[in-house]
C-alpha positions as a Markdown table, in Angstrom:
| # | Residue | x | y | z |
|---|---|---|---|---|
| 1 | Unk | -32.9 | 33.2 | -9.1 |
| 2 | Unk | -33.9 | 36.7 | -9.7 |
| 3 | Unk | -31.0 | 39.2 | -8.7 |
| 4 | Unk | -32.4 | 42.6 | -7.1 |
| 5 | Unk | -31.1 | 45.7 | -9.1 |
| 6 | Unk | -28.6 | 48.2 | -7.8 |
| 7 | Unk | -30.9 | 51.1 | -7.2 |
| 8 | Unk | -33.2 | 49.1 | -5.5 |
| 9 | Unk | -30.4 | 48.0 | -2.8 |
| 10 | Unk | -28.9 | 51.7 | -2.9 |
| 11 | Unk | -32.4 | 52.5 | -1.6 |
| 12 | Unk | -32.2 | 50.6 | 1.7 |
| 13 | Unk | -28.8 | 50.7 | 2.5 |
| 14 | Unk | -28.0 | 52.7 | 5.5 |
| 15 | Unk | -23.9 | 53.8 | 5.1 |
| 16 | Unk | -21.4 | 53.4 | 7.9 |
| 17 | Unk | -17.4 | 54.6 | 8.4 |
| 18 | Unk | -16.1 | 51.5 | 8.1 |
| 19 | Unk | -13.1 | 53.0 | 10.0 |
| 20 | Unk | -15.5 | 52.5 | 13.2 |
| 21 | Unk | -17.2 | 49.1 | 12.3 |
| 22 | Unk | -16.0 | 46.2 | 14.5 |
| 23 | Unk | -14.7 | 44.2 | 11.9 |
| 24 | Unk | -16.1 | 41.0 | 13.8 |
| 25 | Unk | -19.7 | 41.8 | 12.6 |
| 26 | Unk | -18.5 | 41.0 | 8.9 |
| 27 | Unk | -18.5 | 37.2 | 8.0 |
| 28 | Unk | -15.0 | 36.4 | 7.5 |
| 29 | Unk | -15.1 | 34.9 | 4.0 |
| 30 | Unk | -16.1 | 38.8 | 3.2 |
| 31 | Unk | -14.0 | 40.9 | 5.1 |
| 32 | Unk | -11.2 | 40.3 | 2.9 |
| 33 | Unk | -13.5 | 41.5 | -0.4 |
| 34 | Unk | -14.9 | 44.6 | 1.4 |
| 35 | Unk | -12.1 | 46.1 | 2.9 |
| 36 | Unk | -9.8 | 45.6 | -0.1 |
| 37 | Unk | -7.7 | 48.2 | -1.9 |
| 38 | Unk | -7.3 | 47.0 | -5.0 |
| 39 | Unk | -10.0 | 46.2 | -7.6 |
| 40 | Unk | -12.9 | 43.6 | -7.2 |
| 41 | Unk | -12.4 | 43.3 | -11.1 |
| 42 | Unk | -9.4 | 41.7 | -10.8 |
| 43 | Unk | -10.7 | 39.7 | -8.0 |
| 44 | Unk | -13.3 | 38.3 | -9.7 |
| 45 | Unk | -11.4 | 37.6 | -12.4 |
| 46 | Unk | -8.9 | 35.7 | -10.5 |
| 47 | Unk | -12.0 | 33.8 | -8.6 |
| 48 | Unk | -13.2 | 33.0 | -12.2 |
| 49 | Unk | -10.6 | 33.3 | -14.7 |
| 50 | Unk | -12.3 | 31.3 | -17.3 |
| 51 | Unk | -15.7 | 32.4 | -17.0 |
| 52 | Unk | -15.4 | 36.1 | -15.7 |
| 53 | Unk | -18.4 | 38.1 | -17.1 |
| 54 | Unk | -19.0 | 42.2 | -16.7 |
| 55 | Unk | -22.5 | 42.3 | -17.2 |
| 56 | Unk | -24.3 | 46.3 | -18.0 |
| 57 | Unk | -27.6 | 46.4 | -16.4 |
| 58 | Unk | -28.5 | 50.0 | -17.6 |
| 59 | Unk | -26.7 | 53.4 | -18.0 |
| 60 | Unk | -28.8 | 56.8 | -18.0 |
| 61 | Unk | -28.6 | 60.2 | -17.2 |
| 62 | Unk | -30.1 | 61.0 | -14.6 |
| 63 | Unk | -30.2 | 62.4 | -11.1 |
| 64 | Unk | -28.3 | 60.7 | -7.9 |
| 65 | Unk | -30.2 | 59.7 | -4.7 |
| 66 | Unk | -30.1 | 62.4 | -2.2 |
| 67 | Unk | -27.5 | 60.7 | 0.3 |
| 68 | Unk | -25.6 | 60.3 | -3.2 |
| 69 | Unk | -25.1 | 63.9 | -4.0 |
| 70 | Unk | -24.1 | 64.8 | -0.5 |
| 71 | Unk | -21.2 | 61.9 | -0.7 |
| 72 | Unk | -20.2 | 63.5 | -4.1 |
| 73 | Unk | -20.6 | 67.0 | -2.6 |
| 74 | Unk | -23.0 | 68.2 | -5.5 |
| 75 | Unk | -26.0 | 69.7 | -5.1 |
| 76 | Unk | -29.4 | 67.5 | -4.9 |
| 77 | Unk | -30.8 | 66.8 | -8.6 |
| 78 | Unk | -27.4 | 67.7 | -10.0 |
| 79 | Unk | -27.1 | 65.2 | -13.5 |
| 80 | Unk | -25.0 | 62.8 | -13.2 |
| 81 | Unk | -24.2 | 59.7 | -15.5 |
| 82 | Unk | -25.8 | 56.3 | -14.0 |
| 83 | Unk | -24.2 | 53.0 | -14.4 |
| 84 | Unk | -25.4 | 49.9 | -12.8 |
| 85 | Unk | -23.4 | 46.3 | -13.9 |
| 86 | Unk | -23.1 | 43.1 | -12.2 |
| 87 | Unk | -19.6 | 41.0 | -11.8 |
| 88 | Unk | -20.3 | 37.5 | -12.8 |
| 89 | Unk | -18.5 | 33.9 | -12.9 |
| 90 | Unk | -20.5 | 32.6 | -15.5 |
| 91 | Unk | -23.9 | 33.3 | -15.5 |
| 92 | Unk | -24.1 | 33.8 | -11.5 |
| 93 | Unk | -23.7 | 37.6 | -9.9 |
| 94 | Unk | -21.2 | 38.1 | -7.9 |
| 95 | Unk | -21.2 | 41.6 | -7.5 |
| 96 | Unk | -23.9 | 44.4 | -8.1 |
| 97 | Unk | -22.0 | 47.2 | -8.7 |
| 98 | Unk | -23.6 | 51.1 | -8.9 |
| 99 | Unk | -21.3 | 54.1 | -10.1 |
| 100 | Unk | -22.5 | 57.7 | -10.0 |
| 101 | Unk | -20.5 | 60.1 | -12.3 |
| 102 | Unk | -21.5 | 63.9 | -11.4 |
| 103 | Unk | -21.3 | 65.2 | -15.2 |
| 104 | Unk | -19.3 | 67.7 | -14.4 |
| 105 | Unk | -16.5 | 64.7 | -13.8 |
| 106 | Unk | -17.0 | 64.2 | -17.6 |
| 107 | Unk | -14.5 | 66.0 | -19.2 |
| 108 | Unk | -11.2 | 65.8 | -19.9 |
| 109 | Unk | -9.4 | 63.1 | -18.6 |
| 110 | Unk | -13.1 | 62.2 | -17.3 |
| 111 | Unk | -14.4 | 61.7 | -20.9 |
| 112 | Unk | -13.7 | 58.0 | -21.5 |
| 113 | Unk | -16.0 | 57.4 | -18.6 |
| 114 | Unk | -19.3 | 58.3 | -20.6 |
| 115 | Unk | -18.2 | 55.7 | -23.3 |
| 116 | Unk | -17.1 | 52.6 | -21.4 |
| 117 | Unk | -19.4 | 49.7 | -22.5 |
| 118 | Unk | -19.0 | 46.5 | -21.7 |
| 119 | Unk | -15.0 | 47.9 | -19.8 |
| 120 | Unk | -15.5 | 47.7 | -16.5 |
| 121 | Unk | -14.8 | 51.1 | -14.5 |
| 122 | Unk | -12.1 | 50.1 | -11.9 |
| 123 | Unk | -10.0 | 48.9 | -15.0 |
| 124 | Unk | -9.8 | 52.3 | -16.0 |
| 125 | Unk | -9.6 | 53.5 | -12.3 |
| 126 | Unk | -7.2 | 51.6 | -11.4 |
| 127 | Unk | -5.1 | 51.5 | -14.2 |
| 128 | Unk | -4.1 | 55.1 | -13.5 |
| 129 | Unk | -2.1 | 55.8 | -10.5 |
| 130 | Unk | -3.3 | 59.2 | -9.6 |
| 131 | Unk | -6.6 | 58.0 | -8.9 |
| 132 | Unk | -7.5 | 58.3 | -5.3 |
| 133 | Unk | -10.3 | 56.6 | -3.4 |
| 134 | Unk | -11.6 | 58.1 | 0.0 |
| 135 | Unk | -12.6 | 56.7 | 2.9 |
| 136 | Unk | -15.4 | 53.2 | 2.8 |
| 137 | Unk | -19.0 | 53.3 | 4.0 |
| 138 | Unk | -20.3 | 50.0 | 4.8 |
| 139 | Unk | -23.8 | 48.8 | 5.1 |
| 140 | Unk | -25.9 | 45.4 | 5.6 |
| 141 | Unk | -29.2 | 44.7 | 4.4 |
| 142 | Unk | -31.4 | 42.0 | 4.9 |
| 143 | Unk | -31.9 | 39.4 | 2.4 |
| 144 | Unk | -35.7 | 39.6 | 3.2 |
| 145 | Unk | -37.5 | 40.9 | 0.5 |
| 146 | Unk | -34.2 | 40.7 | -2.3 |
| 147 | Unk | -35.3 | 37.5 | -3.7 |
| 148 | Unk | -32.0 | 35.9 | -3.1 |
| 149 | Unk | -31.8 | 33.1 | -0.1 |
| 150 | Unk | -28.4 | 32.8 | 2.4 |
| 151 | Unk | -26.3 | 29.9 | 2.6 |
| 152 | Unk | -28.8 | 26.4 | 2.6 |
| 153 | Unk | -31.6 | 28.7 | 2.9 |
| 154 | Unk | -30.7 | 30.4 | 6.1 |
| 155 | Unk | -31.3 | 33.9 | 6.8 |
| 156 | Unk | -28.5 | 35.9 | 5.5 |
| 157 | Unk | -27.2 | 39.4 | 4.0 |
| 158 | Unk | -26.1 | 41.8 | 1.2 |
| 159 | Unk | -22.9 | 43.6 | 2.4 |
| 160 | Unk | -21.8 | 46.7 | 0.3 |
| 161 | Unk | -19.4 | 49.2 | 0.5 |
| 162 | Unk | -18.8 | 52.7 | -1.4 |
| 163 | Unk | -16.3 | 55.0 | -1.5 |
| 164 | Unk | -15.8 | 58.6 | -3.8 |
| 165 | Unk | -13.0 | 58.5 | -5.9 |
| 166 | Unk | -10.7 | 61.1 | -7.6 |
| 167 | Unk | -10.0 | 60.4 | -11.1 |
| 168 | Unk | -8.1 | 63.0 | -13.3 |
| 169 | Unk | -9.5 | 65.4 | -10.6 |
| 170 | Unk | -12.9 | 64.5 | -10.6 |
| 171 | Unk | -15.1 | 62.9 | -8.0 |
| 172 | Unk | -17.3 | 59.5 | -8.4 |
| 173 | Unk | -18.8 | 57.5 | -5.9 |
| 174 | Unk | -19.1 | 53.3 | -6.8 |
| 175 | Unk | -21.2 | 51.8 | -4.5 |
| 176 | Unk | -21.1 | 47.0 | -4.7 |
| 177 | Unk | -23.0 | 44.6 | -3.0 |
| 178 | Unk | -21.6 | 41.2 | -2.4 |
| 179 | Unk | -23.9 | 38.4 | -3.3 |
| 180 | Unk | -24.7 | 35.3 | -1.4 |
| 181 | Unk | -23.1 | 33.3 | -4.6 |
| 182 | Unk | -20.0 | 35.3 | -3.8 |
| 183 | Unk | -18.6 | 33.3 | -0.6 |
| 184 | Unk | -21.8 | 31.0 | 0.1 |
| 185 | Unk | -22.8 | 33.5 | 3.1 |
């Protein structure tokens, strides 16, 4: 099964409040992953305790997509630090997750962010109660042209959600995709 990259999903997604979605368009078996608080981490871990795997697609330096920078606040073509990984039970994907770190976030506190490796982000996030996430955008895309097929081969859908966070006084927007594999949807 080939498993479409981040960018390439962050590239069609259009983002919406999730404050004004009707929560009825989500499939059920999701709703409780993308509107959750706490880390999908530690979800996925839970889901597969035994065979949890982060997986690092790539990290770079380089410059956010347009409707990136204006969630961050920065200016277009500001640098930023890149970081795509996928959340895995086993070998299968989960999760396709995308963080954008402005590089102004890395310093101080925000220094252990450019040296993660294989540590998944919302373990350090999360680990430290002054972080702050803002408000979720949520968008939809069509599992036409991904290369991944919906439950029994039925048409389906890659939801995602991002938010900006405040870590140590710094912003970062994460953006995740939910799989197919994740719930069967």
């Amino acid at each position: 099964m080939t498993v479409p990259e981040p960018l390439a999903l962050a590239r069609r997604a259009r983002w919406h409040p999730a404050r004004g979605l009707q929560r009825g368009l989500m499939p059920p078996t999701l709703r409780p992953w993308i509107l959750s608080d706490g880390s999908l981490t530690d979800q996925v871990r839970a889901l597969c305790p035994e065979d949890f795997q982060l997986r690092v697609l790539r990290q770079w330096r380089g410059r956010p997509r347009p409707d990136e920078a204006r969630a961050l606040g920065i200016s277009p073509g500001a640098p930023a630090l890149l970081r795509e990984v996928a959340l895995c039970c086993g070998e299968t994907p989960l999760i396709l997750a995308r963080s954008i770190i402005p590089l102004s976030s890395l310093s101080g506190r925000g220094c252990r962010l450019a040296n993660l490796g294989g540590q998944p982000l919302g373990a350090v996030l999360f680990a430290d109660r002054s972080t702050r996430r803002g408000a979720l955008a949520i968008t939809r895309l069509s599992l036409r042209g991904t290369g991944l097929n919906g439950a029994r081969g039925r048409p389906g859908a890659i939801w995602g959600r991002r938010a900006v966070f405040r870590y140590g006084g710094r912003r970062l927007l994460i953006c995740e995709f939910f799989l197919p594999a994740l719930t069967g949807c």
